[in-house]
C-alpha atoms as a printed R data frame, in Angstrom:
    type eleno elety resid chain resno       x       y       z
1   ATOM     1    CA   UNK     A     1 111.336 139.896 107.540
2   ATOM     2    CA   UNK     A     2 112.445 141.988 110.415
3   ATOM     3    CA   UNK     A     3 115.966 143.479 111.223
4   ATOM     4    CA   UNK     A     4 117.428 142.587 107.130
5   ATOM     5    CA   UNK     A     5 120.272 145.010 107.023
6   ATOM     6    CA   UNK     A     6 120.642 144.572 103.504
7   ATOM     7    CA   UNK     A     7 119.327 142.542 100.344
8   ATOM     8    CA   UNK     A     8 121.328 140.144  98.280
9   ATOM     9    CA   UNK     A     9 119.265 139.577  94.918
10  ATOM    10    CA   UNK     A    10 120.127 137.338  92.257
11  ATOM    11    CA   UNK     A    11 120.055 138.318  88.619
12  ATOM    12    CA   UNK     A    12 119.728 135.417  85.982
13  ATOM    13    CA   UNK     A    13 116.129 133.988  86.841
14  ATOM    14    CA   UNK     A    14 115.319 136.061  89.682
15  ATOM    15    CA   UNK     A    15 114.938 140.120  88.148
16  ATOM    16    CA   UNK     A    16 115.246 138.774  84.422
17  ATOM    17    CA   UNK     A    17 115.140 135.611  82.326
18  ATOM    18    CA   UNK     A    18 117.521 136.402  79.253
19  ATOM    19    CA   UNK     A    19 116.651 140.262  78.160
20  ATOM    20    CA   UNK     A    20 112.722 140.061  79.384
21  ATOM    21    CA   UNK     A    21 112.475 141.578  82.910
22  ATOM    22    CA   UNK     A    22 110.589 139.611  85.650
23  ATOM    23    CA   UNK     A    23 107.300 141.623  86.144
24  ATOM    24    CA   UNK     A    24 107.523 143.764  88.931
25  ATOM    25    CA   UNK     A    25 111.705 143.494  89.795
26  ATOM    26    CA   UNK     A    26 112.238 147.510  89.308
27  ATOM    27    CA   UNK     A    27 109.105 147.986  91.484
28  ATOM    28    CA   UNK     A    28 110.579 145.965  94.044
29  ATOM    29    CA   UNK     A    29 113.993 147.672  93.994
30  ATOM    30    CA   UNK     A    30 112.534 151.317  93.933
31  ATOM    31    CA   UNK     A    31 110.827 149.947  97.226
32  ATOM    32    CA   UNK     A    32 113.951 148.888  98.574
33  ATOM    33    CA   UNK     A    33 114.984 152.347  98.044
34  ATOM    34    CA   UNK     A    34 112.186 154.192  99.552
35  ATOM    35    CA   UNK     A    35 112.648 152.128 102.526
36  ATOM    36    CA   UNK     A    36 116.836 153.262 102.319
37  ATOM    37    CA   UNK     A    37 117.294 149.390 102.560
38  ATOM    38    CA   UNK     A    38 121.009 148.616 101.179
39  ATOM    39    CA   UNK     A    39 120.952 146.283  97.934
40  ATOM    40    CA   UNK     A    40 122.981 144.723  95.589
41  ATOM    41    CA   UNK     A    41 122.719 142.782  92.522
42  ATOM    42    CA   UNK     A    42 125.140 139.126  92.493
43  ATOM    43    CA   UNK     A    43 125.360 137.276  89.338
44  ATOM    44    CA   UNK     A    44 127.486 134.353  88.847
45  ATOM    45    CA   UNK     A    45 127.552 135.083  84.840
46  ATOM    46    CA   UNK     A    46 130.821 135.622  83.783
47  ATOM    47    CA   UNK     A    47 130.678 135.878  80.538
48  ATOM    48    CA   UNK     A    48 130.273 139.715  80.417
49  ATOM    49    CA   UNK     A    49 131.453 142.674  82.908
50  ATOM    50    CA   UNK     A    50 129.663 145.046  85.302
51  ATOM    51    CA   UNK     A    51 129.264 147.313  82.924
52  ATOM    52    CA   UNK     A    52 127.364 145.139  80.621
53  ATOM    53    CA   UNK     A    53 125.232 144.323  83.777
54  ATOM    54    CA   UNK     A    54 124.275 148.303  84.621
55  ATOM    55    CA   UNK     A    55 123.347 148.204  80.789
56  ATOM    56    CA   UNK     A    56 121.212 145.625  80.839
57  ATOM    57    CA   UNK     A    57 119.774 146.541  83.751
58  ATOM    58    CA   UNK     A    58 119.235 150.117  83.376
59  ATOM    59    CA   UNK     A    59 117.344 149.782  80.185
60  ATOM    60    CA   UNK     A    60 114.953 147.245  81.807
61  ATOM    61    CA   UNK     A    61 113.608 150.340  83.942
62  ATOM    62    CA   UNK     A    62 116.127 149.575  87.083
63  ATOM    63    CA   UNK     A    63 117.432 152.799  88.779
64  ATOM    64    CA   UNK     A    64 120.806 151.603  89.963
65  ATOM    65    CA   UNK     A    65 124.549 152.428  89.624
66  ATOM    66    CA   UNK     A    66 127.186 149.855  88.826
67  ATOM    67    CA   UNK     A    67 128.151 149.543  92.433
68  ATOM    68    CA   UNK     A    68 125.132 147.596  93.087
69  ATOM    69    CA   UNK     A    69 125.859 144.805  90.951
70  ATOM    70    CA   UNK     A    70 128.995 142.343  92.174
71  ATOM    71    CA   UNK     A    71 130.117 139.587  89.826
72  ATOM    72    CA   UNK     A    72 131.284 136.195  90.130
73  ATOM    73    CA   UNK     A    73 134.519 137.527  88.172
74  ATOM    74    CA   UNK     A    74 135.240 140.498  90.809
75  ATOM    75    CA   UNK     A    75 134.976 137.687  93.524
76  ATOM    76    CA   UNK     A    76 137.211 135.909  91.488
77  ATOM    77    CA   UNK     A    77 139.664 138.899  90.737
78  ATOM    78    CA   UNK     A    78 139.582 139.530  94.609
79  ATOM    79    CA   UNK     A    79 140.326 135.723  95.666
80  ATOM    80    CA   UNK     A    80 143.212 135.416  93.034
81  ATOM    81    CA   UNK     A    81 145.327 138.689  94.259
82  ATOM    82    CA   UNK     A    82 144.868 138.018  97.758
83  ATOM    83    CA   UNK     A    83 146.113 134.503  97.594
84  ATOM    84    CA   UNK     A    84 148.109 134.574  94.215
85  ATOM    85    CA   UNK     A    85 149.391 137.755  93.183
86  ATOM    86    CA   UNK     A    86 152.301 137.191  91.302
87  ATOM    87    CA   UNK     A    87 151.090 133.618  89.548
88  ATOM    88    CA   UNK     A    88 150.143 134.191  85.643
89  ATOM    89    CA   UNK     A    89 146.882 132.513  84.583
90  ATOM    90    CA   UNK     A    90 145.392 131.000  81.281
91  ATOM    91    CA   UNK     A    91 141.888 132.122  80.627
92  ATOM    92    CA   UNK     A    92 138.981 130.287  79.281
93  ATOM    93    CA   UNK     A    93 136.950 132.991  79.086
94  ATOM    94    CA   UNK     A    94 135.117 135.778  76.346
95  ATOM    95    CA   UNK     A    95 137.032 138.546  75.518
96  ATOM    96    CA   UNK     A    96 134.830 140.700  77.498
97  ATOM    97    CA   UNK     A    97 136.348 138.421  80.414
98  ATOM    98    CA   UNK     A    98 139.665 138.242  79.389
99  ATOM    99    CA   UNK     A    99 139.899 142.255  79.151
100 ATOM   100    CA   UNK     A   100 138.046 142.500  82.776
101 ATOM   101    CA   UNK     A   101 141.154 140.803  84.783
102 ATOM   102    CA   UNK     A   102 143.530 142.483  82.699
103 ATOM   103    CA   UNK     A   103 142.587 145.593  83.363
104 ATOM   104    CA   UNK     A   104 142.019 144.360  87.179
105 ATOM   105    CA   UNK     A   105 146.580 143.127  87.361
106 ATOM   106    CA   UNK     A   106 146.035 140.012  86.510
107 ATOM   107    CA   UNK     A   107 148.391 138.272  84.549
108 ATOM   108    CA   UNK     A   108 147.823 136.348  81.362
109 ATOM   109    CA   UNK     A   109 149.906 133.599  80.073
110 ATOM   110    CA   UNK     A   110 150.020 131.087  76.784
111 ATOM   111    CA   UNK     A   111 152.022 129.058  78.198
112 ATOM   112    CA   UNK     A   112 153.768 127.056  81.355
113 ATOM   113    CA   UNK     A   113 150.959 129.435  83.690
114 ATOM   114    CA   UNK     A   114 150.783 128.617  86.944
115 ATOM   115    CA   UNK     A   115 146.800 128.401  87.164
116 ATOM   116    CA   UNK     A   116 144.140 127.894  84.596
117 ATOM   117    CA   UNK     A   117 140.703 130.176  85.187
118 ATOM   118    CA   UNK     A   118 137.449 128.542  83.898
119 ATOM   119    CA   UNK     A   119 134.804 131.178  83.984
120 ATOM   120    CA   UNK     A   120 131.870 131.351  80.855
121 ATOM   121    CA   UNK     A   121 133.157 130.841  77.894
122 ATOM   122    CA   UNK     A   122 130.422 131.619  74.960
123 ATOM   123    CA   UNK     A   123 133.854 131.505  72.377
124 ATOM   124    CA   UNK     A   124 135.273 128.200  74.056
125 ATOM   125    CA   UNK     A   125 136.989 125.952  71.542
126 ATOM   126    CA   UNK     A   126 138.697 122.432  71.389
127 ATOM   127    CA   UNK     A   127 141.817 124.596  71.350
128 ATOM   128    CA   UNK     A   128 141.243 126.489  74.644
129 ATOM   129    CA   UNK     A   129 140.206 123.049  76.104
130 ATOM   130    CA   UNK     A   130 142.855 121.218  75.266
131 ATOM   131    CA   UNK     A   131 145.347 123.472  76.005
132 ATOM   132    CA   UNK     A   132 143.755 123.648  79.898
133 ATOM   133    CA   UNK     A   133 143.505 120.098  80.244
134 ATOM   134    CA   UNK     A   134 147.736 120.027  79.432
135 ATOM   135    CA   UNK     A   135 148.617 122.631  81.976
136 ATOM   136    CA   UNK     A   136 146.019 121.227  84.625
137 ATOM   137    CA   UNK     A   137 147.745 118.083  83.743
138 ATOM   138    CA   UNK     A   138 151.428 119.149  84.262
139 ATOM   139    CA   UNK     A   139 150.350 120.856  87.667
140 ATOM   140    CA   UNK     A   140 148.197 124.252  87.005
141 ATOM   141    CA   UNK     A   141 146.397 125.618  89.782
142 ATOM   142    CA   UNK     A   142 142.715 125.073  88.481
143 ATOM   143    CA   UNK     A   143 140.089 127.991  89.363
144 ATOM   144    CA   UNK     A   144 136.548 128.503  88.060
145 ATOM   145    CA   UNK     A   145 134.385 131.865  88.683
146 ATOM   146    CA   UNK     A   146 131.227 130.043  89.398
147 ATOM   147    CA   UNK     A   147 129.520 126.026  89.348
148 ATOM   148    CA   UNK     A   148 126.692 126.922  87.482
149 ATOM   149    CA   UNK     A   149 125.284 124.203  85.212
150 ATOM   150    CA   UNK     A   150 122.850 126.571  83.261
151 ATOM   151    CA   UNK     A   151 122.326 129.942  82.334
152 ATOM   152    CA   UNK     A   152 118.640 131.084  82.089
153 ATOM   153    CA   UNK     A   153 117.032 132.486  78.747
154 ATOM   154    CA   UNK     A   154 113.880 133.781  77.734
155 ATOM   155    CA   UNK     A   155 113.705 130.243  75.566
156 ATOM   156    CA   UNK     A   156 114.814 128.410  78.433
157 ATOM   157    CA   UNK     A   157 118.224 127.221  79.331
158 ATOM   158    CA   UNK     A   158 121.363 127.132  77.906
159 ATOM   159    CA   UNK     A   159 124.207 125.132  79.275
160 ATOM   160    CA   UNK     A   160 126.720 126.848  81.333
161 ATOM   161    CA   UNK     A   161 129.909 126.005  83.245
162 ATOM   162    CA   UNK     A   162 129.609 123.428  85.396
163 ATOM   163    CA   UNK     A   163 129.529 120.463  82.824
164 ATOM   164    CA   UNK     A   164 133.244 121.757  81.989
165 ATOM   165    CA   UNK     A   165 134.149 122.101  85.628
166 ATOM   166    CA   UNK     A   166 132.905 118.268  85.535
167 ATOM   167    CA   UNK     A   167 134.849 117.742  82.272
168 ATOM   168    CA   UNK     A   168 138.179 119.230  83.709
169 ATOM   169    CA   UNK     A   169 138.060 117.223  87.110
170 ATOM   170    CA   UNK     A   170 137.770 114.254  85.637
171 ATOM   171    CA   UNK     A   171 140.499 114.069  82.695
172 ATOM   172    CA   UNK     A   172 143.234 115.521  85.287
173 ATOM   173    CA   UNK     A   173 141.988 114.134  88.689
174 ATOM   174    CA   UNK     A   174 142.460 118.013  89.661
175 ATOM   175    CA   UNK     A   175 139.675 119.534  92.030
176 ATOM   176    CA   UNK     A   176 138.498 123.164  90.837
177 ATOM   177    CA   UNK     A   177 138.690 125.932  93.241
178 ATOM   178    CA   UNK     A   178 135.101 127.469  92.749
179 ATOM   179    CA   UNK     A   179 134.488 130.990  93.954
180 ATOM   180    CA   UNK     A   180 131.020 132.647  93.489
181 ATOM   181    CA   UNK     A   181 128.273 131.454  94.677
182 ATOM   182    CA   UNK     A   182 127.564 129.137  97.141
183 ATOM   183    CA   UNK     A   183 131.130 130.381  97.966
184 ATOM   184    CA   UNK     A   184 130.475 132.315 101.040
185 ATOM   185    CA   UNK     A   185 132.877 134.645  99.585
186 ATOM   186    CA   UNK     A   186 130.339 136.522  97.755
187 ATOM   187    CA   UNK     A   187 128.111 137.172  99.797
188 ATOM   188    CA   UNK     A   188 131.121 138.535 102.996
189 ATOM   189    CA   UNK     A   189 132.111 141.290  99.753
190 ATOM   190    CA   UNK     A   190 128.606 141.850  99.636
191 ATOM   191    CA   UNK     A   191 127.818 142.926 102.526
192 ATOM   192    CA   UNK     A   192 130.753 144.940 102.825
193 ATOM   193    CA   UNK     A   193 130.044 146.710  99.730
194 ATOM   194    CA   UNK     A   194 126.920 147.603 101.158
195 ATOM   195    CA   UNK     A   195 128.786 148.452 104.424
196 ATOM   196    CA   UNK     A   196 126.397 146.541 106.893
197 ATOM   197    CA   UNK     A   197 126.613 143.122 109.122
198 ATOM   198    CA   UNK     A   198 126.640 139.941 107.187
199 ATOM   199    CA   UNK     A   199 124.601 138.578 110.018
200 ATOM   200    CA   UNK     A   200 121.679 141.010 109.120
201 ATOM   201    CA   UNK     A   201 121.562 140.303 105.018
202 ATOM   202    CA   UNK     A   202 119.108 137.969 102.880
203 ATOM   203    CA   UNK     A   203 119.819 136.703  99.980
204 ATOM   204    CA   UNK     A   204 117.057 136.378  97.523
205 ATOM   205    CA   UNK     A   205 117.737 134.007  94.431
206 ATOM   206    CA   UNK     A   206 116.073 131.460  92.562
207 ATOM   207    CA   UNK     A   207 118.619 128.463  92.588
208 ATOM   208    CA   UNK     A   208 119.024 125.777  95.491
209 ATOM   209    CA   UNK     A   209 122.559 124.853  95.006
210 ATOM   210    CA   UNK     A   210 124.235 127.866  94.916
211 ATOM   211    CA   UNK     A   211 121.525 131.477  95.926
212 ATOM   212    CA   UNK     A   212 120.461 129.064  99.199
213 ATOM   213    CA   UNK     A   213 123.456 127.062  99.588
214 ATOM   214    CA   UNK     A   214 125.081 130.629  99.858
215 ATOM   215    CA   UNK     A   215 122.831 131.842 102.592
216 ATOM   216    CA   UNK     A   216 122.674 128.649 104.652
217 ATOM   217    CA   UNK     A   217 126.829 128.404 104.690
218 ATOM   218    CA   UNK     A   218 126.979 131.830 105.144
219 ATOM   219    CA   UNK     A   219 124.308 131.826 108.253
220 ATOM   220    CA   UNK     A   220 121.949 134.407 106.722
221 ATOM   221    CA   UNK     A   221 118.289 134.230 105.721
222 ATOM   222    CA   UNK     A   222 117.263 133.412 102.372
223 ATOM   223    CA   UNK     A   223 114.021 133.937  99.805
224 ATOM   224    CA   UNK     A   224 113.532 131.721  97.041
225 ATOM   225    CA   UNK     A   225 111.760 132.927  93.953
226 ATOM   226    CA   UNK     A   226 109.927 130.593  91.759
227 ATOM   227    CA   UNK     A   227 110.316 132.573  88.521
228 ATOM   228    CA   UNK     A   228 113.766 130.643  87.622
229 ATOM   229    CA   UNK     A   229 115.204 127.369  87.798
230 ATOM   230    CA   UNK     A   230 114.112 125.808  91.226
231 ATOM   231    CA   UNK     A   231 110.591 124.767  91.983
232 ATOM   232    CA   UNK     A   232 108.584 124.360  94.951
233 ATOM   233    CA   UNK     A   233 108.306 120.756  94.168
234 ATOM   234    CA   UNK     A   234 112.690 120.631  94.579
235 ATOM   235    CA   UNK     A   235 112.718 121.784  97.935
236 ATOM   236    CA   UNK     A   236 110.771 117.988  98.718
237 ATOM   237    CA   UNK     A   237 114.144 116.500  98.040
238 ATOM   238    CA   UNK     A   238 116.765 119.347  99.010
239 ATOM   239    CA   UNK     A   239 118.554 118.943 102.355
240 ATOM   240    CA   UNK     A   240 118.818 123.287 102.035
241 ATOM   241    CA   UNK     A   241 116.038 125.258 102.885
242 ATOM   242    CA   UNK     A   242 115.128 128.659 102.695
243 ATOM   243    CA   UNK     A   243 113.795 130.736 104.992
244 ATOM   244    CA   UNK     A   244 110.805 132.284 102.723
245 ATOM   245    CA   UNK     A   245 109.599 130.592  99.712
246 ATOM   246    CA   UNK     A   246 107.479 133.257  97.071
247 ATOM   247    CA   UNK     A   247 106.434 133.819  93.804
248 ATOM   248    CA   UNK     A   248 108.564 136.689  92.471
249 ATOM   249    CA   UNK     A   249 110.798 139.443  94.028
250 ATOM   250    CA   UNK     A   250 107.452 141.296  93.237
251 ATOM   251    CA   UNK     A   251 105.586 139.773  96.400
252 ATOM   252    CA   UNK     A   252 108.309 140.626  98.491
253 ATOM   253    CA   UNK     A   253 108.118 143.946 100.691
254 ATOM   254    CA   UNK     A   254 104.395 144.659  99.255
């Protein structure tokens, strides 16, 4: 692909399923770097924080540095002080989560907040749900980090939070405000955090509905890997298609 100013690449089902690498991901991104090709990792996973990512990462053989990895939660962190600085939020999220916006300004609230935030919740409980669908009820702004239905595994898939999104919408009649990806939110702080033209990115990812839908709202080309959720077979019946379709990040730039 000629003129790509920078690479988007998806985490969950595209570089790893779970905590077994994809085979040849930190090949691909050590080419990326011998080429001086921008990059950076997006996840929609919000149940942990960047650091947790350049962990994980790092010990699966990648050679990065936390600024190459932007989460659905930073987008989310980003979206909320812009437009709602001063509102207090109830979070339905881990405690990894939880301690990520707080140490980002936001503020946290038990009761009478002005927005709930839906982002992964591993620890969610009838308690946390309940108490959501009240204030979404009396008149809570309602925000979610990302629409994903499931999270990859190495066993599979487990369910993630776009059944609750679902869940939420239709005991309060409320819409959720959802902000990673397809939001083309992501992928405009991507590009400036690699500090090139949106215009010139790809986005490589292994999902329809949000890696591609990403790419084809946000006018940019796209790759689809088949080594995560989406088959070839999906694209029969998908309105969105991408650009390239291959087998793993490891075919591309070989």
């Amino acid at each position: 692909m000629d003129g790509v100013s920078g690479y988007m690449i998806d985490m969950d089902g595209t570089v790893y399923k779970g905590d077994a690498v994809i085979p040849g991901a930190p090949e691909f991104v050590e080419r990326l770097k011998a080429k001086k090709i921008p990059f950076v990792f997006l996840t929609n996973n919000s149940a942990s924080d960047r650091k947790h990512y350049y962990n994980k990462l790092t010990k699966m053989g990648f050679k990065i540095t936390v600024d190459n990895i932007l989460t659905s939660t930073t987008a989310t962190v980003t979206y909320i002080k812009k437009h709602y600085a001063e509102k207090t939020v109830y979070p339905l999220g881990t405690s990894k989560f939880i301690d990520e916006i707080k140490e980002a300004g936001i503020r946290i609230a038990d009761k009478d907040p002005d927005m709930v935030l839906l982002a992964f919740d591993t620890s969610i409980t009838y308690e946390k749900m309940n108490n959501a669908y009240q204030f979404i009820k009396k008149g809570s702004l309602f925000v979610a980090t990302h629409p994903d239905d499931l999270c990859p595994t190495e066993q599979g898939y487990d369910v993630d939070i776009g059944p609750f999104i679902r869940f939420f919408e239709s005991m309060t009649g409320t819409k959720a405000t959802v902000i990673g990806k397809p939001n083309k939110l992501m992928a405009e702080m991507a590009a400036e955090r690699m500090n090139v033209p949106l215009k010139g990115t790809v986005m490589i990812g292994d999902r329809i509905y949000t890696d591609m839908k990403m790419a084809a709202d946000s006018g940019i080309r796209s790759i689809m890997v088949l080594t995560g959720e989406a088959k070839r077979t999906d694209l029969d019946v998908s309105e969105i298609k991408p650009t390239e379709v291959v087998n793993s990040v490891d075919d591309i730039l070989r």
